[in-house]
Phi, psi and omega in degrees: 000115185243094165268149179092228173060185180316135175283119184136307203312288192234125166282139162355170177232128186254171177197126190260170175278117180234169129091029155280178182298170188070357177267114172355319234266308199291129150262322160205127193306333197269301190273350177058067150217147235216112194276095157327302210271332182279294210292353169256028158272291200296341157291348176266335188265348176266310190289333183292308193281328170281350144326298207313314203248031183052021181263136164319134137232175196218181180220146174240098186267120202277175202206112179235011150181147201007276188341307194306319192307334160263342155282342174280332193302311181262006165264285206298358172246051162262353185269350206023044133309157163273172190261093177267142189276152182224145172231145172286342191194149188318278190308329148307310180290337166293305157301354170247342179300305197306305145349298216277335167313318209278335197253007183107290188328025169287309221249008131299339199289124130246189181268155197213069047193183179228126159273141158332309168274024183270148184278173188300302193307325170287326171328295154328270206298340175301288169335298196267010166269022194134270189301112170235059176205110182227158161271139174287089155303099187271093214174113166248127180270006175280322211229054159343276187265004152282016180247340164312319182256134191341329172304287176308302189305294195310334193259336155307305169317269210312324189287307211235300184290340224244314182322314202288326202282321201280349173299304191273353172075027149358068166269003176222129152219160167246142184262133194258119199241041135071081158275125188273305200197160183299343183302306201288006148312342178300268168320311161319314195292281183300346156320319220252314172324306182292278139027288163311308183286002153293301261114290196297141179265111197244152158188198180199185186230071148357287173350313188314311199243334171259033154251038130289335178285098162248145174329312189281345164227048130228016174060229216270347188283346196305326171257322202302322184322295193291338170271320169285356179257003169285317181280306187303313177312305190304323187321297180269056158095339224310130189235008143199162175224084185323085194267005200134200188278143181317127185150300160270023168313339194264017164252351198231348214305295210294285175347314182282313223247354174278322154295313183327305175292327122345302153282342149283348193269329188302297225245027170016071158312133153288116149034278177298005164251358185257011153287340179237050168209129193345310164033268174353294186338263177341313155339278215272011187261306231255348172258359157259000149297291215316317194307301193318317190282311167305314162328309187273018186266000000 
């Protein structure tokens, strides 16, 4: 998984949600049971396309207690992607890092997430599962509107977060520059601009505030919505993105994967690196033009 580099060079990385509130699949959250066969249609129906169109994915598995934690765990590296583990409160995510040590998954796993406030014991449990890939919040909820800015994020990195990770024994993270509400998309953007142009592999979980445009209540307007505010984010750096619940990838793929290939033509991709890249798109758009156009003489 190659993230970062040129905008165009390596596509995103997308990631979808299972086992959040609200998902249709749990039946009960507290014990993690779960109609299996449905929550792995949609998830299969998202990987057949991001193969098919070359994009990385991953799963962000949320996690809302104890219990939960080892049937979502083993259900969910049945894909063998990565995983980010999620907890609802410091002690589930601490208790699911370990899990996921005990069961093999470090070197799917990241941690999902290390906060300003994460206590020692995750930290602890990170270090000792393993797990040397976290996601970075850069986002203080002490410090609200000093954390919209790009400035603010960075000294978070540098002061508090880059420190917890290298404690808990890190070597890879992505820093997540937090979306609050669709306004704030805005704000994510230039965070995610600045940020980038450090160095850092930034991206965010858009979800947070649009995983409401769902088809049943705006119909067909529901992705094209969801794709553009996904294309605006890759646009100003986003290099991975939480974008909802498992499923709806397959509303946003093409769309995601005809900018990419732009931004490869942009970012002189060399030949041999656009076979194993959304590309592909552009290909079969430009041999059905061709088909079209003989038709039409």
């Amino acid at each position: 998984m190659r993230l970062g580099g040129r905008l165009g060079e390596n596509p995103p990385l997308m990631i979808g949600s299972i086992f959040y509130r609200g998902d249709r699949r749990v039946k009960d959250h507290e014990r993690g049971i779960f109609d299996e066969e449905a929550e792995e249609r949609l998830i299969e129906s998202d990987l057949k396309l991001a193969y098919e169109l070359n994009f990385p994915y991953a799963l962000d598995v949320i996690i809302t207690s104890r219990k939960a934690v080892e049937p979502y765990l083993k259900f969910a590296s049945r894909f063998n992607v990565p995983l980010l583990v999620d907890g609802i409160d410091p002690e589930v995510r601490a208790h699911a890092y370990r899990v996921a040590g005990e069961l093999g998954l470090s070197d799917l796993a990241i941690a999902n997430a290390i906060y300003p406030d994460s206590t020692e014991e995750e930290l602890d449990a990170i270090r000792s599962s393993g797990i040397r890939r976290a996601v970075l919040v850069a986002f203080d909820p002490k410090n609200a509107l000093e954390s919209l800015k790009p400035e603010f994020k960075l000294s978070l990195l540098e002061e508090k977060l880059i420190p917890k990770a290298e404690e808990a024994g890190i070597e890879e993270f992505l820093v997540d520059v937090v979306v609050l509400d669709p306004a704030s998309l805005a704000s994510v953007a230039e965070s995610m601009s600045f940020l980038r142009s450090r160095g850092y592999v930034v991206g965010c979980a858009p979800a947070n505030a649009l995983a409401f445009l769902s088809r049943k209540r705006y119909g067909d307007e529901a992705y094209p919505m969801l794709t553009a505010a996904l294309s605006y984010l890759r646009m100003r750096g986003a290099d991975f993105m939480i974008f909802g619940p498992a499923g709806r990838f397959r509303g946003v793929a093409r769309g995601l994967a005809l900018l990419e290939s732009m931004l490869a033509i942009e970012a002189k991709v060399p030949r041999s690196r656009l076979k194993e890249h959304p590309f592909s798109l552009l290909r079969e758009l430009q041999r059905v033009f061709q088909e079209v156009s003989k038709e039409g003489a």
